[in-house]
PAMAR-381533 format. One line per 2 residues: number of its first residue (from 1); their letters; for each residue x, y, z negated of C-alpha. Coordinates in nm, 4 decimals. Each point is the difference from the previous one (the first is absolute). Example, Ala and Ser with C-alpha at 12.3 -4.5 7.8 and 13.67 -1.06 7.14 Angstrom:
2
1	as	1.2300:-0.4500:-0.7800; 0.1370:0.3440:0.0660 .
This chain:
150
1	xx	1.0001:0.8303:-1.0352; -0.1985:0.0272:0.3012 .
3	xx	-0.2855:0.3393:0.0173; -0.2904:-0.2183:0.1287 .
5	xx	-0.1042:-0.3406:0.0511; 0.0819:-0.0680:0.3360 .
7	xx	0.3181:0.0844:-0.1176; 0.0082:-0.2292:-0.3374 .
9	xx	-0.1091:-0.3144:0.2631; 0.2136:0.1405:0.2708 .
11	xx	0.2922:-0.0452:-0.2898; -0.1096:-0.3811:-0.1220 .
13	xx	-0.0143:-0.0745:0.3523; 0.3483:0.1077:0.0944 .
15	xx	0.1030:-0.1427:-0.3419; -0.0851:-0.3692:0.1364 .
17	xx	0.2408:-0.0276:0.2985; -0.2500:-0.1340:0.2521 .
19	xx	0.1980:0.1409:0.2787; -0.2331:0.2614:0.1542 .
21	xx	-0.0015:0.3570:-0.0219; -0.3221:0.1931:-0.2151 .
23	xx	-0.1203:0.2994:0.0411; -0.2406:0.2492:-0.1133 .
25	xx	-0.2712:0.0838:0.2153; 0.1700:-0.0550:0.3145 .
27	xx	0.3159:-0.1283:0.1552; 0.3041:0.1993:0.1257 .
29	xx	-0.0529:0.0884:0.3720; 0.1263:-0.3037:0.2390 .
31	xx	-0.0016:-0.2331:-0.3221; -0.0011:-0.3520:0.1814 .
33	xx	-0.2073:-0.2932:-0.1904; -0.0035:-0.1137:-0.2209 .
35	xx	-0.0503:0.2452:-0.3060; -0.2823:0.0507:-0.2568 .
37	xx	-0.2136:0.3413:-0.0609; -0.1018:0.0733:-0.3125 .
39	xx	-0.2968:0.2376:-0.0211; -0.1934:0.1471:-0.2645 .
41	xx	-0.3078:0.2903:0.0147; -0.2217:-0.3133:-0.0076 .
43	xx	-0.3139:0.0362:-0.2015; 0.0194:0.0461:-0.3532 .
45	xx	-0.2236:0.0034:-0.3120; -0.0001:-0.0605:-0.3847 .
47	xx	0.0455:-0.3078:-0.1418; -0.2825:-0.1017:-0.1834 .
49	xx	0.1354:-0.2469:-0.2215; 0.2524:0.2336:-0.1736 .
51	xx	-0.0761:0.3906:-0.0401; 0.0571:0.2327:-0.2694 .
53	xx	-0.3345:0.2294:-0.1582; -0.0050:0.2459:0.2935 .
55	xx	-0.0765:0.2699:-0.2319; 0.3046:-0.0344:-0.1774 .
57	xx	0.3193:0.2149:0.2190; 0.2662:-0.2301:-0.1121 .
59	xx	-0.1921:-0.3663:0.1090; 0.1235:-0.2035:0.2276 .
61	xx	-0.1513:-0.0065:0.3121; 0.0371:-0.3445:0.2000 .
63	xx	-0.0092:-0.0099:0.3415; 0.0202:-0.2887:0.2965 .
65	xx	0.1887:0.0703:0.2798; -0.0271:-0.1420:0.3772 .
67	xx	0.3076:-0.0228:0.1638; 0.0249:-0.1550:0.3492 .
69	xx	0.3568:-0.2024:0.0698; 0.0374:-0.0915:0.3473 .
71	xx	0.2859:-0.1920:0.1651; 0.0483:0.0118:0.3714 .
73	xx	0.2115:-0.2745:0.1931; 0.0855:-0.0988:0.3402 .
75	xx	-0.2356:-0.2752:0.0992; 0.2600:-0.1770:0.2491 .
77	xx	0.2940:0.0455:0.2374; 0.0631:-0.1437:0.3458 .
79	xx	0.2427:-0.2714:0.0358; -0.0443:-0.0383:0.3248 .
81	xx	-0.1973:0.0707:0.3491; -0.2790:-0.1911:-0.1750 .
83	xx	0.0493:-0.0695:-0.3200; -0.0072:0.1302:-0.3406 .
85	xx	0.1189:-0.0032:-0.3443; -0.2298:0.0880:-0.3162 .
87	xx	0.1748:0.2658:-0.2014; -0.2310:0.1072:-0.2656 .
89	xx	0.0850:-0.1429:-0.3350; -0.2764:-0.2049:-0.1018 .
91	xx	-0.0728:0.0227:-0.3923; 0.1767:0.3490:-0.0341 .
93	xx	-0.3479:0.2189:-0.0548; -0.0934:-0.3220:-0.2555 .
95	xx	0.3532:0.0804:-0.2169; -0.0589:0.3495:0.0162 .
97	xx	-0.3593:-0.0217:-0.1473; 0.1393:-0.2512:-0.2626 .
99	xx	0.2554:0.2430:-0.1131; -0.2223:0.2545:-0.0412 .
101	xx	-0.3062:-0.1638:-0.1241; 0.0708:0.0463:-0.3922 .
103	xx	0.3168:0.2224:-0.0253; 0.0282:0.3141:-0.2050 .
105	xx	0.1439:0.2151:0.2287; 0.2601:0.1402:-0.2788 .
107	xx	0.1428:0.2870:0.2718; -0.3770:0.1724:-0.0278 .
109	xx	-0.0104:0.3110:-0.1924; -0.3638:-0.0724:-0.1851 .
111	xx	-0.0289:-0.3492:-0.1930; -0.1525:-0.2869:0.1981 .
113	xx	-0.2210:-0.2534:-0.1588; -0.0838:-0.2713:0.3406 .
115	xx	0.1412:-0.0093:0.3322; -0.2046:-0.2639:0.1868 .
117	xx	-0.0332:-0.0717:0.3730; -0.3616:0.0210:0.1662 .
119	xx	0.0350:-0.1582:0.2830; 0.2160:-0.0730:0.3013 .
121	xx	-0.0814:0.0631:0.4145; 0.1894:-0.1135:0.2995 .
123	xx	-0.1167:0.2698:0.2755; 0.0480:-0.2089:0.3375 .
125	xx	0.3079:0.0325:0.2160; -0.0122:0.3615:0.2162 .
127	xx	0.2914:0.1465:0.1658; 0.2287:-0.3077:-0.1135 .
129	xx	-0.0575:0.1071:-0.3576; -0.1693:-0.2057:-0.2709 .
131	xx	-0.1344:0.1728:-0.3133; -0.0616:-0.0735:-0.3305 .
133	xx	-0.2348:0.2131:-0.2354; 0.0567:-0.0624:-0.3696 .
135	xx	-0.2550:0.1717:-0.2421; 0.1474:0.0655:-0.3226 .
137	xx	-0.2164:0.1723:-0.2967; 0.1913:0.1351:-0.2882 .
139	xx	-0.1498:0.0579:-0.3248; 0.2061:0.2820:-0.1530 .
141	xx	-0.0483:0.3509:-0.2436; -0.0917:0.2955:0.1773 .
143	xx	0.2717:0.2424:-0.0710; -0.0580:0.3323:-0.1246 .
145	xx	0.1775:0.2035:0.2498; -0.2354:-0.2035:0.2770 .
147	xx	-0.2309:0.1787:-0.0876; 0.1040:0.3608:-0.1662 .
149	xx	0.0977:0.2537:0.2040; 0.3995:0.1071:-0.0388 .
């Protein structure tokens, strides 16, 4: 069971096999492309559609949750004194956001209702690095010990 929900995507996306190493919040020093970042901290606030009577202690208290997925490739290699090869794999940030857009995320500790995918950027080519930017938002039960101190 993962303790957060970078950690619960983190797990579905290692669970898929797409060949690239994820990480939470940041890669491993020296980690060459490419390799995905998952990060959470994103803004968060109730869901409207599904909360509890706040004056009741024991309601469930629905939240949505933006979490920012971000793969980083290599945009091309040199093949020769002037020449190139593409190396990013086209369509990769596409399967990523389809495998998340409607999962459960079964390794998060609170219950999830909706995973869905927001939106997807390409950030231009800088350094010989191309980005992707997936926005996830997941809809999901605030849990208790979020919120109360230990």
């Amino acid at each position: 069971m993962a303790a957060s929900t970078s950690g619960a995507i983190k797990a579905r996306l290692e669970g898929l096999a797409f060949g690239v190493p994820v990480f939470r919040d940041g890669p491993r020093e020296g980690q060459a492309p490419p390799f995905i970042v998952v990060q959470e901290g994103m803004p968060a606030g109730l869901d409207a559609s599904g909360n509890g009577d706040f004056g009741d202690p024991d309601a469930e208290v629905n939240i949505v949750e933006t979490v920012t997925v971000d793969l980083v490739q290599q945009a091309r290699i040199k093949t020769g004194s002037t020449t190139t090869k593409v190396t990013e794999r086209y369509g990769l940030a596409e399967a990523i956001a389809a495998a998340l857009h409607g999962c459960q995320l079964p390794a998060h500790p609170a219950k999830v209702t909706a995973v869905r995918v927001q939106d997807i950027d390409r950030i231009p080519i800088a350094d010989n690095r191309v980005r992707h930017s997936i926005t996830v938002q997941v809809h999901r039960e605030l849990l208790r010990e979020e919120v109360v101190p230990q």
